[in-house]
C-alpha positions as CSV (number, residue, x, y, z in Angstrom):
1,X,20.1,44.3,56.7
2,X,19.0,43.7,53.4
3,X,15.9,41.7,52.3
4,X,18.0,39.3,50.3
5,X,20.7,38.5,53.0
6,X,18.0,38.3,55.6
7,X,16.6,35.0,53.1
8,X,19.9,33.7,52.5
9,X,20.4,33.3,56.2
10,X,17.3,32.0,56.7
11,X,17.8,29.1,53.8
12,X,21.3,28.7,55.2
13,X,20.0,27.9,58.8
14,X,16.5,25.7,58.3
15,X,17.2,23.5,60.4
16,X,17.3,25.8,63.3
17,X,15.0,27.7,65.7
18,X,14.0,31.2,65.1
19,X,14.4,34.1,67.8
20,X,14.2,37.9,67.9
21,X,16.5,39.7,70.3
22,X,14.5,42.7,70.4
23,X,16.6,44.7,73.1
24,X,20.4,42.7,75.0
25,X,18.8,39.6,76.3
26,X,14.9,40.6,75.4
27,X,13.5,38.1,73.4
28,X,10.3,37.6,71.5
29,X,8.6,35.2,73.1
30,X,8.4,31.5,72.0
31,X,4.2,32.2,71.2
32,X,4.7,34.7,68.3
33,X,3.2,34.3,65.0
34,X,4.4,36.1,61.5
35,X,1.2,38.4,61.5
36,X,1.7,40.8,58.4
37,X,4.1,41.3,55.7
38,X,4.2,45.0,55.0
39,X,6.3,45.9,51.1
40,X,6.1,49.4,51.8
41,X,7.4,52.8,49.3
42,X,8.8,55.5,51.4
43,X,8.4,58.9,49.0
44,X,9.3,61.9,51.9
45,X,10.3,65.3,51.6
46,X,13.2,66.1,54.4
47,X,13.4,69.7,55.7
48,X,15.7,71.0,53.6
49,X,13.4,70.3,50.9
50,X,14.9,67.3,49.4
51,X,13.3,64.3,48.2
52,X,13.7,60.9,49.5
53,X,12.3,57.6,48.5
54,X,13.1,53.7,48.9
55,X,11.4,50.6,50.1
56,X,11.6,48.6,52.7
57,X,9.9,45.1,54.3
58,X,8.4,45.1,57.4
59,X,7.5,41.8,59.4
60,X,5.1,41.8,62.0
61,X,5.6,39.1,65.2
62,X,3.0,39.0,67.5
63,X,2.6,37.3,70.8
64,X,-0.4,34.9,70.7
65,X,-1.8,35.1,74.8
66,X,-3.5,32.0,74.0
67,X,0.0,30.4,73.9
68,X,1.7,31.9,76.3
69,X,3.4,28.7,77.7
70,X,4.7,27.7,74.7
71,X,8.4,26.9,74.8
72,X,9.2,25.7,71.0
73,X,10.3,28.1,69.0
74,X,9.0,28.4,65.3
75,X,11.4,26.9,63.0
76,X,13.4,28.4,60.3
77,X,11.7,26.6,57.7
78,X,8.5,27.1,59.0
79,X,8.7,30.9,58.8
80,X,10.4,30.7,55.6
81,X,7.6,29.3,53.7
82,X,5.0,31.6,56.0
83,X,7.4,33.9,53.6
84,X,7.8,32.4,50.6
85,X,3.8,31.9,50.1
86,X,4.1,36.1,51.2
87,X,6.4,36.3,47.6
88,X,4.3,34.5,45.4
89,X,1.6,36.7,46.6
90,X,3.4,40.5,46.4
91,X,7.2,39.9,45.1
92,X,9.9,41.2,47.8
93,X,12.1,44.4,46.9
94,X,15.3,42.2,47.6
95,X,17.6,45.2,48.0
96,X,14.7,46.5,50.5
97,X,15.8,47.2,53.7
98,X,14.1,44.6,56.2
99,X,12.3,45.6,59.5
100,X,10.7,43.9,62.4
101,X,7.3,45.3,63.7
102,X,6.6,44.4,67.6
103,X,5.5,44.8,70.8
104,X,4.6,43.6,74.0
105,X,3.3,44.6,77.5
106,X,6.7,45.5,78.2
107,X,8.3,47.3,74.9
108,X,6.3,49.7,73.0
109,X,5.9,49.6,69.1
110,X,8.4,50.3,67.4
111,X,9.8,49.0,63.8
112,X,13.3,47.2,64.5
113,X,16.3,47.6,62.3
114,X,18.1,44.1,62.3
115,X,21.3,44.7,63.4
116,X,23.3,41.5,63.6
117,X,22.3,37.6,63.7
118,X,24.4,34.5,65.5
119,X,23.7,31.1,66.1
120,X,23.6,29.7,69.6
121,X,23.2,25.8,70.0
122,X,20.4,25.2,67.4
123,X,19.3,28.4,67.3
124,X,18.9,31.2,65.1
125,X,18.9,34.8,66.4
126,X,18.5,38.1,65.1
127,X,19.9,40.7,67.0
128,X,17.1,43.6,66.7
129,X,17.6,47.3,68.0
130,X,16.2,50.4,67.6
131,X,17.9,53.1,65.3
132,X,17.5,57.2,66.2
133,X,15.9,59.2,64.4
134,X,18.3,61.8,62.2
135,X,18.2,65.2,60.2
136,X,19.0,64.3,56.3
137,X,19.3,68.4,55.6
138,X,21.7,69.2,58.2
139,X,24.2,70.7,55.3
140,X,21.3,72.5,54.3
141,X,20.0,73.4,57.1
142,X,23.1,74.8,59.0
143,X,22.9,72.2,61.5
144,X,26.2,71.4,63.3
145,X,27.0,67.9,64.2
146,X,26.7,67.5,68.1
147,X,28.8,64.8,69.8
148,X,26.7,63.4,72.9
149,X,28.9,64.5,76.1
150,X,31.7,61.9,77.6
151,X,30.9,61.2,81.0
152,X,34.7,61.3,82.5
153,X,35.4,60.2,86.5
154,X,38.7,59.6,88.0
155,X,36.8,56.0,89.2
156,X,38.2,53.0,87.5
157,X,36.0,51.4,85.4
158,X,33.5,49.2,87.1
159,X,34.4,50.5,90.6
160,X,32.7,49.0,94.1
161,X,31.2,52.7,93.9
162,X,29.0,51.4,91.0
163,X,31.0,53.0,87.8
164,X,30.7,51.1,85.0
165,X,31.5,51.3,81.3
């Protein structure tokens, strides 16, 4: 998702309570804060010796242990002007890719990719996932596209023997 689309849902849903589905039915927990705003340059050189650049915007939530019993969720508009007083500081790249920095006790670091976003009830959430890592050079670099294997069983789907989809 785009920095710009990632605002216009926000100003489209301030009314609403914000969540992070950081893995299927994970969430960040109701004591985070907005911690850092990171407008970061990416200028790489892939294996095949090919330059790469582009930005990106990286948010950092962090669970506050001083709140842990907190049950409220920040509100849209609340973390939208956390990040509008962010652009007035450092402008946004609004074509930037946007990212979500966390962790927990649970889930190590890891900088999200925001996959998706619904609304449940009065609430707000963006669906959060990690993305695998990927050769850019693999025309380059001879390197044949490997299809993970198909696990095949002549179980149904979802058998009492414990196959599932």
């Amino acid at each position: 998702m785009k920095t710009q689309e990632f605002f216009k849902i926000l100003e489209a849903n301030k009314d609403k309570s914000l969540w992070f589905e950081y893995a299927p039915t994970r969430f960040v927990g109701a004591n985070y804060h907005i911690t850092e705003v990171k407008h970061i340059t990416v200028d790489s050189v892939d294996c095949g010796i090919q330059n790469h650049a582009w930005k990106e915007t990286i948010i950092q939530l962090w669970e506050s242990p001083s709140e842990f019993d907190k049950k409220d969720y920040m509100s849209v508009y609340k973390a939208l002007s956390i990040l509008k007083k962010v652009g007035k500081m450092k402008a946004y790249v609004l074509d930037a890719e946007i990212k979500f920095e966390y962790s927990n006790a649970n889930f190590h670091t890891a900088q999200l990719f925001v996959n998706d976003f619904e609304i449940q009830n009065n609430n707000l959430i963006f669906k959060l996932a990690v993305e695998k890592t990927d050769c850019k050079a693999k025309v380059a670099c001879g390197v044949k596209e490997v299809l993970e294997p198909v696990l095949e069983s002549d179980e149904p789907c979802c058998s009492p023997n414990g196959n599932c989809c």
